[in-house]
N, C-alpha and C positions, 0 to 999 in steps of 0.2 A: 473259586478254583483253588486248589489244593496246591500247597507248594509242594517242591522236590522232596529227597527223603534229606533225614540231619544226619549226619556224622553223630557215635553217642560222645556224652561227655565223656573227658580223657576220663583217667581211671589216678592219673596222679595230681588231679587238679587242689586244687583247696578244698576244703571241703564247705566252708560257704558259699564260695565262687560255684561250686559244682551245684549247689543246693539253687539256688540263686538262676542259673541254667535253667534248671530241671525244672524249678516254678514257673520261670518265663516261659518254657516249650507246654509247660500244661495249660499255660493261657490262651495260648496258642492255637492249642489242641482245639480247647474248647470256642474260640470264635473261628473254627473252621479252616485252620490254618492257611490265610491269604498268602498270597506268592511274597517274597521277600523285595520282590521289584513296585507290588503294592502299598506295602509296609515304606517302603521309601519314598513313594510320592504323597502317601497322607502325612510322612513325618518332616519330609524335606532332608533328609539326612539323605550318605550313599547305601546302596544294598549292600556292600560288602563292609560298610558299616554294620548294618542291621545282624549280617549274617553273623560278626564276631561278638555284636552282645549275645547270640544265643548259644555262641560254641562252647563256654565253659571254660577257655584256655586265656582269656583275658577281659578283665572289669572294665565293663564302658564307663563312660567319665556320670557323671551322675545327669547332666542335660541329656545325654544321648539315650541314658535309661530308661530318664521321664519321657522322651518323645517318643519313643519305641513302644512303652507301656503305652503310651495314648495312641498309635497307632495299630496296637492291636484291638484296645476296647475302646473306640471311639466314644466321642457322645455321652460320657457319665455313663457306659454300660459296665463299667468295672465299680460293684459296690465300696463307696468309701473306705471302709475297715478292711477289705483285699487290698486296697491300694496303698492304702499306709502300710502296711504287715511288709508288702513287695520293698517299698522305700527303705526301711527298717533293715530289711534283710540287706540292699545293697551297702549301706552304712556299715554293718558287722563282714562284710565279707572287705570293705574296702580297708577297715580296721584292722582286720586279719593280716591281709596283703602287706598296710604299711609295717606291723610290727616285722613281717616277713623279712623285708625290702629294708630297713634300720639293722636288722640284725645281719643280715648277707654283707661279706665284701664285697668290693666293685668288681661287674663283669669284666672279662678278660679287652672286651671291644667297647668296653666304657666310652664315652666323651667328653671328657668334663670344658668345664667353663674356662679353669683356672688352674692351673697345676703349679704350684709351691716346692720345691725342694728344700731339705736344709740334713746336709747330714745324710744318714741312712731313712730317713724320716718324708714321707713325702704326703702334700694333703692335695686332695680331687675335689674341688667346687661345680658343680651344674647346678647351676639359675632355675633350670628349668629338667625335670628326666621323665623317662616311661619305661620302666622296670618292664625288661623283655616278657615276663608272663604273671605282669603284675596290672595295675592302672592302666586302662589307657593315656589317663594324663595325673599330671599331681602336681599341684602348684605350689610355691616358696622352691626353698633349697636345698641340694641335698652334699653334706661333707663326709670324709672316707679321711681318715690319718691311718697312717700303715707304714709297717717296717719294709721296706723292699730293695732289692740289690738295684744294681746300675742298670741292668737290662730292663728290669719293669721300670725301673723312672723314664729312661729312654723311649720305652713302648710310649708311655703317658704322653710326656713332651712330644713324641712324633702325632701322636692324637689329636693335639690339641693345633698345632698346625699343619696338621691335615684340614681339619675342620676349617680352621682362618683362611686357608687357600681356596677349598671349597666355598665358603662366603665371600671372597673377593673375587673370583672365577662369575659369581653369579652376578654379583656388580656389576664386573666389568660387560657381559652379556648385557645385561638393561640397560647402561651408561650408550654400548654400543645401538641397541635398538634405538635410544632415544636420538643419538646422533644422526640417526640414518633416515627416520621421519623429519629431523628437523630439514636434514637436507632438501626434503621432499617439498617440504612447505616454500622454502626459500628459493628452488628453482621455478616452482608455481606463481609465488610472488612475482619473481624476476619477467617469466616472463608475461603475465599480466601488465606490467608496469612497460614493458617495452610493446605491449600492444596500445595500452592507452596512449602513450606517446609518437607512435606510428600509427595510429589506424586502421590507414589505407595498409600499409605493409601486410604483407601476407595473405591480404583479399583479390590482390591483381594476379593474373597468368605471368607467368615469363615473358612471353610477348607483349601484354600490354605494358609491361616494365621498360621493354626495350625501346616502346613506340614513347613511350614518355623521355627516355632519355635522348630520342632520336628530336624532340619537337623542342623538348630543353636547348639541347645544343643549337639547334637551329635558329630558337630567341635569341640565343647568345651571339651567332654572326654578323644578324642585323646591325 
C-alpha cells in the first residue's frame, strides 16, 4: 500500500541535506512506497520519526538513517554499493550542517548547560545540542563566547534557570509518584499483618460479633 503524498523538499534546505531527502524518497519510490506507519514497525523507530528523516528540513542522527534504510530495502535488497553511497552521503551532509552549526551564533532560545559571565563577555556550554534545522542529535560539546550587553546575558541566565526549574519540577513529580505507590504498598502490608494477627476479624457478621461478646461477658459472671 502506497503511502500519503510528501511535502517537496524545502527549497532553502542544505543542499546535501536536500540531496540526501531526495535519494531516500527515490528508494522509496522504488520499493513501493510502504505507509510510514510500516516503515516503523519493521524499524522499531516512531513514524513521525521516520517522516522527519524523509522531509529534508532535518538530519536524522546516523542510527535512525541506518534503520530507515533497512526498513525500506529489507533483506540485503538494497545492493551493497547503493548502500554505502547512501551512508557517505549522510556523512557529507552531517559535515556540512556541523561546519554550518560552528559558524552560526547561538539561537536567540538557546539552552545552554552553563552560562559564565565576566565582563561584557559571556560563554554558553551545552553538553549536549540539536541545532533547530540541523542534526537531530550531536554528541560532545558545543561553546559560544560573544560580546553581549546586560539584556542578552540576562536572557542567557533566565534560560539556564528556567531549564534547572524545569528538571527539578520533573523530580519532584517522580519523587512524588514514588511516594504515593510506596504508600500503597505500606497500607497493603499494614493491613495484611493486621489480618494475619486477627484472623477470625473481619470473616464474622456483626452479629456474630456481638453474640461472641454477649457469651464473653457471660464466662466472665460465673
Amino acid at each position: 500500500m502506497a503511502g500519503r503524498p510528501r511535502n517537496p523538499v524545502p527549497d532553502d534546505a542544505p543542499e546535501t541535506l536536500a540531496e540526501l531527502a531526495r535519494d531516500l524518497r527515490e528508494l522509496h519510490t522504488r520499493q513501493g512506497r510502504p505507509t510510514f506507519r510500516s516503515l516503523a514497525n519493521r524499524s522499531g523507530l516512531g513514524a513521525s520519526t521516520i517522516a522527519r528523516a524523509f522531509s529534508g528540513r532535518q538530519l536524522p542522527s546516523r542510527d535512525t538513517f541506518l534503520r530507515t534504510l533497512d526498513a525500506i530495502a529489507p533483506s540485503g535488497s538494497l545492493p551493497p554499493a547503493q548502500r554505502t553511497a547512501l551512508v557517505e552521503k549522510w556523512h557529507r551532509a552531517r559535515a556540512d550542517l556541523q561546519r554550518d552549526v560552528e559558524a552560526a551564533p547561538p539561537a536567540s532560545d538557546t539552552k545552554p548547560d552553563t552560562v559564565m559571565v565576566h565582563g561584557d563577555r559571556v560563554w554558553l556550554v551545552q553538553v549536549k545540542h540539536t541545532p533547530a534545522a540541523g542534526c537531530e542529535e550531536d554528541d560532545g560539546s558545543r561553546v559560544w563566547v560573544f560580546d553581549a550587553d546586560e539584556h542578552r546575558v540576562a536572557a542567557a541566565e533566565v534560560a539556564v534557570a528556567t531549564q534547572a526549574l524545569d528538571e527539578a519540577m520533573e523530580r519532584l513529580e517522580r519523587a512524588t509518584a514514588d511516594v504515593s505507590a510506596a504508600r500503597a504498598v505500606l497500607r497493603d502490608a499494614t493491613e495484611r499483618a493486621a489480618m494475619a494477627l486477627h484472623p477470625a476479624k473481619g470473616l464474622l457478621s456483626r452479629d456474630d460479633e456481638a453474640a461472641i461478646q454477649i457469651a464473653n461477658g457471660a464466662r466472665e459472671d460465673r
